[in-house]
C-alpha positions in Angstrom: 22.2 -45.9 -185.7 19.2 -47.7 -184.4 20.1 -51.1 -182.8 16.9 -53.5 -183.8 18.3 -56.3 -182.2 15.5 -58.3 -180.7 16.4 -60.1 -177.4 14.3 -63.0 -175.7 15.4 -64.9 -172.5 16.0 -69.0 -172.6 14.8 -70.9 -170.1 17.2 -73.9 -169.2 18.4 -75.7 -166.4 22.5 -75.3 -165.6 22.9 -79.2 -165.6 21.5 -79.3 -168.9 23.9 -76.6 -170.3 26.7 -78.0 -168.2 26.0 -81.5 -169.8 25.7 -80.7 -173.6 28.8 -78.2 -173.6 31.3 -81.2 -172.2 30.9 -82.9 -175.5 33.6 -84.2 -177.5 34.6 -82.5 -180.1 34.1 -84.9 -182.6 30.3 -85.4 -181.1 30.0 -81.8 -181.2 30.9 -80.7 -184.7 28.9 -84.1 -186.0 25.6 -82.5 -184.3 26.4 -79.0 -186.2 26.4 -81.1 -189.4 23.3 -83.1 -188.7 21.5 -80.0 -187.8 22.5 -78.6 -191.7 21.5 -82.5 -193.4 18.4 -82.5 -191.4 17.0 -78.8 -193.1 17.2 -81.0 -195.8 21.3 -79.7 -197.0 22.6 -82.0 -200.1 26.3 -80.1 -199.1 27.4 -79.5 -195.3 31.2 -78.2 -195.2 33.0 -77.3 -192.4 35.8 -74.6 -192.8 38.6 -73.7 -190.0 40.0 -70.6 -190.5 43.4 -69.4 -188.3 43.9 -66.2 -187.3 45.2 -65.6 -183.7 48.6 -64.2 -182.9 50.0 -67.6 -182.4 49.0 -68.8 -185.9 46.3 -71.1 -184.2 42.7 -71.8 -185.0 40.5 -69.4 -183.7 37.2 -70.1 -185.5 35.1 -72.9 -186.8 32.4 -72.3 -189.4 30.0 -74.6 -191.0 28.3 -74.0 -193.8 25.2 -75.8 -195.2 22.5 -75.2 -198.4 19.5 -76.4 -196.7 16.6 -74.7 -196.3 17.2 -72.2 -193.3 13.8 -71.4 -191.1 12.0 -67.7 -191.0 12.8 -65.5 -188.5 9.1 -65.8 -187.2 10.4 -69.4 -185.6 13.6 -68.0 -184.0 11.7 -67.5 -180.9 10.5 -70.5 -180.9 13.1 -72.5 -181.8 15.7 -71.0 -179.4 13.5 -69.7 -176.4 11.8 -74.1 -175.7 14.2 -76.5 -175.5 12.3 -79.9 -176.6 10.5 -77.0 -179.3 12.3 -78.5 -182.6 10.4 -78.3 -185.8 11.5 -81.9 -186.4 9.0 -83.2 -183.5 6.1 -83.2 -186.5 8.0 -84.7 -188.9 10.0 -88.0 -189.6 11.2 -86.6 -192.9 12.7 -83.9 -194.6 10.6 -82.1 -197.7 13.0 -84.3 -200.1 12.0 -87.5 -198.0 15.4 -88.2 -196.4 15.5 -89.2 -192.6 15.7 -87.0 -189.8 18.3 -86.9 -186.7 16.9 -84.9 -184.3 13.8 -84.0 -182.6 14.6 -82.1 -179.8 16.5 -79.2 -180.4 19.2 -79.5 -178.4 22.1 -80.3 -180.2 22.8 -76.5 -181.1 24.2 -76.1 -177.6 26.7 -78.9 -177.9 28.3 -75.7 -180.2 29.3 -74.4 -177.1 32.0 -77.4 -176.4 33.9 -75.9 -179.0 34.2 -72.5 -178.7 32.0 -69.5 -176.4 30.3 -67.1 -179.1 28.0 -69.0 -181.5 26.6 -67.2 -184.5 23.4 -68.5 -186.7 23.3 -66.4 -190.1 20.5 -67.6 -191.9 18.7 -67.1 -195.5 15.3 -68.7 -195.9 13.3 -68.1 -198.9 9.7 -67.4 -198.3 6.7 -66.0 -201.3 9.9 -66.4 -203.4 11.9 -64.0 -202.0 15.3 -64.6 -199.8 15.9 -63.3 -196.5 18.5 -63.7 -193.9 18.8 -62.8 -190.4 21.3 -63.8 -187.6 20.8 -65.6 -184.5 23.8 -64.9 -181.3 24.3 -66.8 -178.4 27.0 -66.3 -175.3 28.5 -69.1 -173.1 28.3 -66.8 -170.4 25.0 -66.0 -170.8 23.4 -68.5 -172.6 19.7 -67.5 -171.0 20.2 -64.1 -173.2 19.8 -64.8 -177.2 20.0 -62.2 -179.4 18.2 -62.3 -183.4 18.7 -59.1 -186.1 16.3 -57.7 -187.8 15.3 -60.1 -191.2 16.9 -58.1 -194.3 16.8 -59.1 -198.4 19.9 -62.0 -198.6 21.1 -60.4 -201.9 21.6 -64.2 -203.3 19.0 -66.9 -203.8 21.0 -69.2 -202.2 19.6 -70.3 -198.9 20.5 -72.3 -195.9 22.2 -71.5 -192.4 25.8 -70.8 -191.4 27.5 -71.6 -188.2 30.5 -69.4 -187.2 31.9 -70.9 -183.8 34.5 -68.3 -182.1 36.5 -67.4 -178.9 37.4 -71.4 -179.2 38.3 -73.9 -176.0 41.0 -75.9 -177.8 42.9 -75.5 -181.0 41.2 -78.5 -181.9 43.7 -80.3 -184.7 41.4 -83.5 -184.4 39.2 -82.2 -187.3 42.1 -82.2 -189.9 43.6 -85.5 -188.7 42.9 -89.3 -190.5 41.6 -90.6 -187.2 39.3 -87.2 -186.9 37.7 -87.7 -190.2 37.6 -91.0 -189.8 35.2 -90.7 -187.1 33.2 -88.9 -189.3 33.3 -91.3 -191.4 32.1 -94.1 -189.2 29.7 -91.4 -187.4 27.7 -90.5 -190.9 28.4 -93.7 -192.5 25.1 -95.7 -192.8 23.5 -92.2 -193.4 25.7 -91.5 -196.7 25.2 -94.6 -197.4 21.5 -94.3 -197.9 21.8 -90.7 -199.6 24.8 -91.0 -201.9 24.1 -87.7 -203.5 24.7 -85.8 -199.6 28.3 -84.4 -199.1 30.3 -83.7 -196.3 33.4 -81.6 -196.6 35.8 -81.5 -193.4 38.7 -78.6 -194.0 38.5 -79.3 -197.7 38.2 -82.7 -197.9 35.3 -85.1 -198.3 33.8 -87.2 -195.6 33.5 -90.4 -197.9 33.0 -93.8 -195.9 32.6 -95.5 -199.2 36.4 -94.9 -200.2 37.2 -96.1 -196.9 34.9 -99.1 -196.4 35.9 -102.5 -197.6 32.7 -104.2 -199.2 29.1 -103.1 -198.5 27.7 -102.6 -194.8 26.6 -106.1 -193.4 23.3 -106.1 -191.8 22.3 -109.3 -189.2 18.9 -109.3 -187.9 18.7 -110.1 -183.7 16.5 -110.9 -181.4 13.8 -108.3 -180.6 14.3 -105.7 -177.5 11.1 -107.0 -175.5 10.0 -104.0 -172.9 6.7 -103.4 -171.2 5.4 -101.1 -174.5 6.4 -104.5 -176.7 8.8 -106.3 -178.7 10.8 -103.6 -180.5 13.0 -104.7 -183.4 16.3 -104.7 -183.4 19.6 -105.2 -186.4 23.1 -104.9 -186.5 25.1 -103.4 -188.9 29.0 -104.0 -189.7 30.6 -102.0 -192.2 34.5 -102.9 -192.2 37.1 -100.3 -192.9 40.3 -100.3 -194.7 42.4 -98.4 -192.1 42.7 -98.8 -188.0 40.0 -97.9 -186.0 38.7 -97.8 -182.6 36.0 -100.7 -183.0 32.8 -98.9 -181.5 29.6 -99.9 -181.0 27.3 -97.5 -181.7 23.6 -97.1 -180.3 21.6 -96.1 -183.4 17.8 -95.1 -183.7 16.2 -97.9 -185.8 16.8 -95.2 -188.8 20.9 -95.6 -188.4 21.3 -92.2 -186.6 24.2 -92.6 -184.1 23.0 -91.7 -180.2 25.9 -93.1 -178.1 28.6 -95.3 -178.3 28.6 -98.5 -175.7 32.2 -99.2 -174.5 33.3 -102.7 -175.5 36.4 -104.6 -176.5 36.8 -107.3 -179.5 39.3 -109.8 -179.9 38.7 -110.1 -183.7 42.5 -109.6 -185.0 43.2 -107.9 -188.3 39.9 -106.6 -188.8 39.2 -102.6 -188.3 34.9 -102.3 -187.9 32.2 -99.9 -186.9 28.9 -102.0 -185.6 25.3 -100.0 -185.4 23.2 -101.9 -183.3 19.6 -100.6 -184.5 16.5 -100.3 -182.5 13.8 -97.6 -181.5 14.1 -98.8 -178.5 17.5 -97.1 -178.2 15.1 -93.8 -179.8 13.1 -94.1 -176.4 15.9 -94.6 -173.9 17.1 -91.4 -175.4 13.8 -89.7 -175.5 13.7 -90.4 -171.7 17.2 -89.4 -170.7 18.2 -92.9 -170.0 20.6 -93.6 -172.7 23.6 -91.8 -171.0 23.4 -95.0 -168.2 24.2 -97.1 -171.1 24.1 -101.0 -170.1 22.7 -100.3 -166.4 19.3 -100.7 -168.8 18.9 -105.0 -168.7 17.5 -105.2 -171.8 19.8 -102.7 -173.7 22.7 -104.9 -172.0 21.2 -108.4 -173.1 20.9 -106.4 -176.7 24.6 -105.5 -176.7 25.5 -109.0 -175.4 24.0 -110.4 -178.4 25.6 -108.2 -180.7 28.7 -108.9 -179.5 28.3 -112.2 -180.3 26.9 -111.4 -183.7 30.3 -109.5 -184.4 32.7 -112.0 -183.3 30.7 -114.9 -185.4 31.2 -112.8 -188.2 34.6 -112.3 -188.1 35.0 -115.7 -187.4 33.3 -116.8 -190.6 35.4 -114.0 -192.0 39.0 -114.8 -190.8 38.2 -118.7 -192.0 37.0 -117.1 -195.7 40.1 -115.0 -195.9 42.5 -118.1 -194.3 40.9 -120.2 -197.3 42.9 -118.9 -200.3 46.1 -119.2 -198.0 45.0 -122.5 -197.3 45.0 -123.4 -200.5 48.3 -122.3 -201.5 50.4 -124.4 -198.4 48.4 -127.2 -199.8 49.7 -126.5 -203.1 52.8 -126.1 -201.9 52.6 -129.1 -199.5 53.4 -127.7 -196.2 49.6 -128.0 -194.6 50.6 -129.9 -191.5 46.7 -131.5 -191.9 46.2 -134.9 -194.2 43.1 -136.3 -195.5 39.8 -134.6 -195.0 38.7 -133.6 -191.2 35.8 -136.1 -190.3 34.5 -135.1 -186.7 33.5 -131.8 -185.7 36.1 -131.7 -183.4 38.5 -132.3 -185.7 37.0 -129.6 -188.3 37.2 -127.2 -185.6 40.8 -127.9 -185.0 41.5 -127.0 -188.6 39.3 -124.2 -188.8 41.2 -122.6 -185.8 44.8 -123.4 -186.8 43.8 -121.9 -190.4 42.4 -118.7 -188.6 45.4 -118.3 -186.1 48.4 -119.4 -189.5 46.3 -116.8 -191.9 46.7 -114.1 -188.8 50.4 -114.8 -188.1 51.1 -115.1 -191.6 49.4 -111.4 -192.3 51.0 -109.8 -189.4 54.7 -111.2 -190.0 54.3 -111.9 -193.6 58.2 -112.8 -193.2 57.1 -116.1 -191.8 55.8 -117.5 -195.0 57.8 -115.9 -197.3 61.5 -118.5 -196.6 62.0 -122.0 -197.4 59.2 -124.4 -197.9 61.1 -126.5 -195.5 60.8 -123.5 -193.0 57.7 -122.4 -193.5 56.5 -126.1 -193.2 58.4 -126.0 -189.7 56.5 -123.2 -188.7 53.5 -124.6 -189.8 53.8 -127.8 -187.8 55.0 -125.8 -185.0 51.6 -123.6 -184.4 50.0 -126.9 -184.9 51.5 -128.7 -182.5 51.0 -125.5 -179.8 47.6 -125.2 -180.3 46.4 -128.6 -179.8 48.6 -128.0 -176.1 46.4 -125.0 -175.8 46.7 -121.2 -175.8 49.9 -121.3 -173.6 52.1 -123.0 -175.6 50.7 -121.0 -178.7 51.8 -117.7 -176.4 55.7 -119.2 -176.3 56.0 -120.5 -179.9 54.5 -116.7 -180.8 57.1 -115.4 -178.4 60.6 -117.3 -178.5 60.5 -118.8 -182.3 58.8 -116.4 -184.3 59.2 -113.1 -182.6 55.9 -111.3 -182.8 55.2 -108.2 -181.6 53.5 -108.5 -177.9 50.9 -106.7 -178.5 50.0 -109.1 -181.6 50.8 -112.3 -179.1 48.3 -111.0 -176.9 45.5 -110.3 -179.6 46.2 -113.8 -181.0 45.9 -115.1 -177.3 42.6 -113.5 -177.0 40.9 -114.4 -180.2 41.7 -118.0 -178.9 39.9 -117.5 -175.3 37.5 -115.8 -176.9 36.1 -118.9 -179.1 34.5 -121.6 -178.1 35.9 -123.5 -181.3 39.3 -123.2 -179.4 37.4 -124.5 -176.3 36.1 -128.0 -178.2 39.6 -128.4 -179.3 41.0 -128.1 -175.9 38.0 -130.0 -174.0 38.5 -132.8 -177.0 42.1 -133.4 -176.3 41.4 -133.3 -172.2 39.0 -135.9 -173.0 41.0 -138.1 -175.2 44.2 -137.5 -172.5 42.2 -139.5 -170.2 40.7 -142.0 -171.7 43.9 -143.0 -172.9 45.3 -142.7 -169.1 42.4 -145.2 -168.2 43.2 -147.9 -170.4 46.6 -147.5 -168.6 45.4 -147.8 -165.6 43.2 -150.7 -166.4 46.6 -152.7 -168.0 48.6 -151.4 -164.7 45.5 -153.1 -162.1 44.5 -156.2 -164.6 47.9 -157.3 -166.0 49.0 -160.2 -164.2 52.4 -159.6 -164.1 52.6 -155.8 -163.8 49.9 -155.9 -160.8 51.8 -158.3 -158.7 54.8 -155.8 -158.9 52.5 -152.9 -158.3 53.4 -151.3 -154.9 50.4 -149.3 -153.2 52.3 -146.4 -151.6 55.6 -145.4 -154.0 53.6 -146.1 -157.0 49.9 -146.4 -156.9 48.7 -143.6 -155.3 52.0 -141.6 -156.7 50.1 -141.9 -160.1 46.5 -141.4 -158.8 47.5 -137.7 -157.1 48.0 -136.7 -160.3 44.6 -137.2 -161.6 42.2 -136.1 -159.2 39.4 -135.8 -161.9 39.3 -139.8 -161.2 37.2 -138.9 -158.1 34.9 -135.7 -159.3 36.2 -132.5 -161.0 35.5 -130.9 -157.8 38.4 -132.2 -155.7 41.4 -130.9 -155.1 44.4 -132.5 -153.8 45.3 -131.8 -150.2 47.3 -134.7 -148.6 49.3 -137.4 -150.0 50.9 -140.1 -147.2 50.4 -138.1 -144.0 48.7 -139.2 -140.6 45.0 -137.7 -139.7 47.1 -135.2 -137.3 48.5 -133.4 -140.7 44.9 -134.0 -141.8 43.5 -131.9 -139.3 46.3 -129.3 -139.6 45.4 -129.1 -143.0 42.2 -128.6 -142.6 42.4 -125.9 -139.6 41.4 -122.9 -141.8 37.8 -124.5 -142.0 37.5 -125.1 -138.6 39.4 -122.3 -136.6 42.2 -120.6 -136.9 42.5 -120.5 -133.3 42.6 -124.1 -132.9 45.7 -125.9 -131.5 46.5 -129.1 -132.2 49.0 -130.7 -130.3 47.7 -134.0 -129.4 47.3 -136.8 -132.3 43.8 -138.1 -133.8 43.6 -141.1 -132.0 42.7 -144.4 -133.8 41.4 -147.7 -132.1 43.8 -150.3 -132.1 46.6 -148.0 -134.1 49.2 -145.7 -132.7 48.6 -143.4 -136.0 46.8 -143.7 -139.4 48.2 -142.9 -142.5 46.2 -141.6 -145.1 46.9 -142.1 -148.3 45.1 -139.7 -150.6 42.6 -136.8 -149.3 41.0 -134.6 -151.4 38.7 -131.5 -150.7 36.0 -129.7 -152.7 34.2 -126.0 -151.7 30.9 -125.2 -152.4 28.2 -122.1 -151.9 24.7 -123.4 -151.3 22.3 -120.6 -150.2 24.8 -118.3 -149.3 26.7 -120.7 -146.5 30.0 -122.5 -147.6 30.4 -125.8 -147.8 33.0 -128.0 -147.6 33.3 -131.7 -149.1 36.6 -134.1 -148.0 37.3 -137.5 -149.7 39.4 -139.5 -148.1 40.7 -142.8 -150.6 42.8 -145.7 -149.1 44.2 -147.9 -151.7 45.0 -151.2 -151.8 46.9 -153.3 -154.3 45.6 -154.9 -156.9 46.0 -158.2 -155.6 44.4 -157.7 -151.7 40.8 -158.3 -151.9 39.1 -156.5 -149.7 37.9 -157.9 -146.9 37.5 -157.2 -142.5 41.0 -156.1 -142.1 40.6 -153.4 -145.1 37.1 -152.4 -143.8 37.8 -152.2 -140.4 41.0 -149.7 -141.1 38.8 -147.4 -143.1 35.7 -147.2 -141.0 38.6 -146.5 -138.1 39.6 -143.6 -139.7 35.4 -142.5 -140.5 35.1 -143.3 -136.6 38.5 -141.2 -135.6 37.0 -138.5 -136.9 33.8 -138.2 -136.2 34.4 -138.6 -132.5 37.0 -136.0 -132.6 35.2 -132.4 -132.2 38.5 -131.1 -133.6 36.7 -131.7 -137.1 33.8 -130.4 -135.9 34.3 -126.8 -134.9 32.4 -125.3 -137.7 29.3 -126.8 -139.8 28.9 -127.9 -143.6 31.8 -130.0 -143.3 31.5 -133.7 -144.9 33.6 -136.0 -145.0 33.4 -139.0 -147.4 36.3 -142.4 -147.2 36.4 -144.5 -150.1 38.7 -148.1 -149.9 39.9 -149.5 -153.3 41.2 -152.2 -155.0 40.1 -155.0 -157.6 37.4 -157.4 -155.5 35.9 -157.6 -152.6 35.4 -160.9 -150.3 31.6 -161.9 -149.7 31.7 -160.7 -146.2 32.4 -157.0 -147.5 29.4 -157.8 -150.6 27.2 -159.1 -147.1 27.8 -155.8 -145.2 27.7 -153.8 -148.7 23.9 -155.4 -148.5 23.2 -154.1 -145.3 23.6 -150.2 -145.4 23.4 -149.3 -149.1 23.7 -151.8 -151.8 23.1 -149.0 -154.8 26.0 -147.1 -153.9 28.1 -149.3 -152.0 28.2 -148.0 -148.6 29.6 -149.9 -145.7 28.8 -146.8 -142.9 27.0 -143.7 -143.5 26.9 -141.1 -140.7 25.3 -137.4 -140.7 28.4 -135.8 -141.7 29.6 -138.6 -144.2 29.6 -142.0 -145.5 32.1 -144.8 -146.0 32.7 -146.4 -149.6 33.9 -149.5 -151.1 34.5 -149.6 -154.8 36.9 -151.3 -157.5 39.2 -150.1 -159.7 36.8 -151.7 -162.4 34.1 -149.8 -161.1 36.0 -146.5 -160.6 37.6 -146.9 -164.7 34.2 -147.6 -165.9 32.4 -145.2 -164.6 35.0 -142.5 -165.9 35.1 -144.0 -169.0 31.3 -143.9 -169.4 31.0 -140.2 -168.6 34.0 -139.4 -170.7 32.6 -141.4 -174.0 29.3 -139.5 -173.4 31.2 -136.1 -173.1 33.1 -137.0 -176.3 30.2 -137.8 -177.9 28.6 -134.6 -177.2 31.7 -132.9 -178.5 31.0 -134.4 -181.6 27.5 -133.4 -181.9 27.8 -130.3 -180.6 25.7 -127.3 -182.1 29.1 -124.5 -180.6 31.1 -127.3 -182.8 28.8 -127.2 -186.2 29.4 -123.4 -185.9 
């Protein structure tokens, strides 16, 4: 018998090959069944059949009834990668969208199995033919079509039998294989209802596994050199667990990659599509594979990440509403009255969020006593208004959650900024309450006069180093300028010995009471600001004695080249207490009146202020940071 086998050599490049066979197998099968929906197919089904000696699968066929192609485009189709028939059209003859263009995705057959079979039946003049196309992994230059023969059924369309397979492949029968079916054809059944996909005997069906109808949220445009290209996102939620991808879709829906990102959203399972033919041209050009390296596909991703987790947000604070309502009904909400600043309507719209969570993943927690669940209640309260770590030990030691559920509850909380106003609020409030202390500890006349400068003043004032700049950091507390130095030997050389004490005029050694130290990059060179703060007691006014001992110190220093080993290193002293005499205001007049500088140097300057002047000034920055708070667009959200 006559062998009519017609063979024509492919052209292609090894990387190429090498790069389409390492698909997943999920990936791979999904481009089989495009390649069947986009020659128009209203049914794709994909059997396994098992047949090898160890009972295992052993080939993979899918089955479509589109419309095939004639043997007279074989050739072409096969021999030109990039040759596609879908490169003319947008559309299939029954006007549904098409995946493809290229004509590549046929190869990706070969990351399932080594011997691919095409059998074909196209109806042409009204008559049905079919013919079979054959391809070899180990020569896939070489492929091989039969002769075109009547198809003995007017049923046309193509079907794929995959053999001589890699894996045994259980994914494709498994609820986490067909969900990712699910979420890969989703959108796409979505818009053509009367398409089926059949995986193993079962149906591919996103809507029986969606909860509600996909979400779409419109997003700034991807601007690149050819123009702004617009650019959606769409959410569909799912009833079961899922991996929470982020899919890079053509502005049609069609899945092209996945981008690789984590969401702290907690007890939500979602598929996002972030839609743009922008992503259509990256692909075109080969560059999708490098995924966020592209700036403006990143800056795209970044904002749909925020899109998602607003979303959810809103979400969690619907689905916390109707729980909400029964502990109010019950009388365990641990709120009263009606939230009246933003801050405080954030507070509640977290705990309600964070309760509904707990409450769905230990539903055992609001199920005993009113009197116990109110304890809980107040409990997660009362830890999240101390902040995310005290939430992480009332999650822990009272009610026993699972870690992995502390940690995704600890996350959702760094992850929103309404957590961040709550925190940021009560930081705030902390220390304007601490200043009015302060101010009855300095202005009361009978506490002051019992106030002691060393074992209690500047005990108390170490504590709160945000009195003197966020910057600072504590470094010395009661030490002499020789522990000073010591201290401060890692900025100026490690090498350095110091065995000889700063020397002071007129002192045999100067203690400093507080000295703090800030660190800086300015144009790539560290630098290095110290503040050194002598305090005196509420009742010394300060006068020559009390300026004289702190321009000492400023002088010590700056004539000992101990402290001056390397550069960008300033130092700044600051004397304190409630008044001043007139002498100090006269020589307050004569270097810098505006700031109240008594000595100013190239490396520093020398300050005197008083306690009224230090509690106002933090009290003024902290009312305007409060008030901000309040009006704060983060906070209306």
């Amino acid at each position: 018998m006559v062998d009519n086998t017609e063979h024509f050599p492919v052209e292609v490049q090894p990387d190429f090959v090498d790069k389409q066979t390492r698909a997943r197998p999920i990936p791979a099968l999904s481009e089989l069944i495009w390649n069947g929906l986009d020659a128009d197919a209203t049914r794709v089904s994909v059997e396994l059949e098992y047949g090898d000696l160890a009972g295992g699968l052993s080939k993979i066929v899918v089955h479509d009834n589109g419309k095939g192609f004639p043997r007279s485009e074989a050739r072409g189709l096969f021999k030109n990668l990039g040759g596609s028939w879908k490169r003319g059209t947008r559309q299939t003859p029954s006007g549904r969208q098409i995946h493809g263009q290229e004509g590549k995705g046929r190869y990706k057959a070969f990351a399932l199995g080594r011997a691919v079979t095409w059998h074909v039946t196209h109806e042409e003049a009204g008559d049905a033919s079919s013919f079979e196309v054959s391809l070899f992994s180990d020569n896939l230059t070489d492929v091989a079509v039969t002769p075109q023969r009547p198809a003995g059924t007017p049923r046309t369309g193509v079907t794929v039998a995959v053999s001589d397979l890699h894996h045994d492949f259980r994914v494709f029968e498994t609820e986490e294989g067909l969900q990712d079916l699910a979420e890969n054809f989703a959108l796409y059944l979505s818009n053509y209802p009367n398409v089926q996909i059949e995986v193993a005997g079962r149906r591919v069906d996103p809507a029986t596994a969606m909860v509600g109808e996909p979400v779409t949220i419109e997003l700034e445009p991807i601007v690149s050199d050819e123009g702004p290209h617009p650019a959606s996102l769409q959410i569909i939620e799912w009833k079961s667990a899922t991996k929470r991808a982020l899919y890079l879709c053509s502005a049609d829906g069609f899945p092209l990659d996945t981008s690789e990102t984590r969401f702290h959203v907690p007890g939500f399972a979602f598929s996002a599509y972030l839609r743009s033919d922008y992503i259509s041209r990256l692909q075109e050009k080969g560059l999708l594979g490098l995924g966020e390296l592209d700036p403006r596909l990143a800056e795209a991703v970044d904002q749909s990440r925020e899109a998602i987790k607003r979303y959810f947000r809103e979400r969690a604070a619907a689905d916390a509403k109707s729980i909400v309502d029964e502990w109010k009904a019950e009388q365990v909400y641990p709120f009263e009255g009606e939230p009246v600043t933003t801050v405080e309507k954030a507070e509640r719209q977290v705990f309600e969020i964070v309760a509904a969570q707990v409450q769905r993943i230990a539903p055992e927690i609001g199920g005993g006593s009113k009197k116990g669940k109110a304890l809980h209640l107040r409990m997660l309260k009362t830890a999240l208004e101390r902040g995310p770590e005290e939430l992480q030990i009332i999650l822990r030691e009272v009610l026993d959650l699972p870690v992995a559920k502390q940690k995704e509850l600890g996350a959702l909380l760094q992850e929103t900024s309404l957590s961040s106003i709550i925190s940021a609020a009560k930081t705030v409030a902390d220390r304007l309450k601490f200043l009015t202390a302060l101010e009855t500890i300095i202005y009361d006349p009978e506490k002051k006069g019992r106030l002691k400068e060393r074992t209690q003043l500047h005990r108390i004032l170490a504590q709160e180093t945000w009195l003197f700049g966020e910057e600072y950091n504590l470094w010395v507390s009661d030490l002499g300028l020789r522990q000073v130095l010591n201290r401060h030997k890692e900025h100026l050389d490690p090498s350095l010995v110091i065995d000889e004490p700063v020397k002071v005029h007129g002192q045999r050694t100067a203690i400093v009471d507080l000295m703090f130290s800030a660190q800086s990059k300015r144009h790539l060179a560290e630098e290095v600001e110290n503040l050194i703060v002598e305090l005196k007691a509420p009742e010394v006014d300060i006068g020559w004695k009390e300026t004289g001992q702190i321009l000492k110190y400023a002088h010590a220093v700056e004539n000992d080249d101990r402290f001056h080993r390397v550069k960008n290193v300033r130092w700044h002293y600051i004397v304190i207490s409630n008044a001043y005499d007139s002498q100090t205001a006269g020589l307050i007049n004569s270097v810098d009146a505006e700031r109240r500088l008594i000595g100013r140097s190239a490396t520093g300057t020398v300050q005197v202020m008083t306690w009224g002047e230090l509690i106002q000034e933090n009290r003024a920055r902290l009312l305007f940071f409060q008030q901000r708070l309040e009006h704060s667009e983060i906070g209306r959200a």
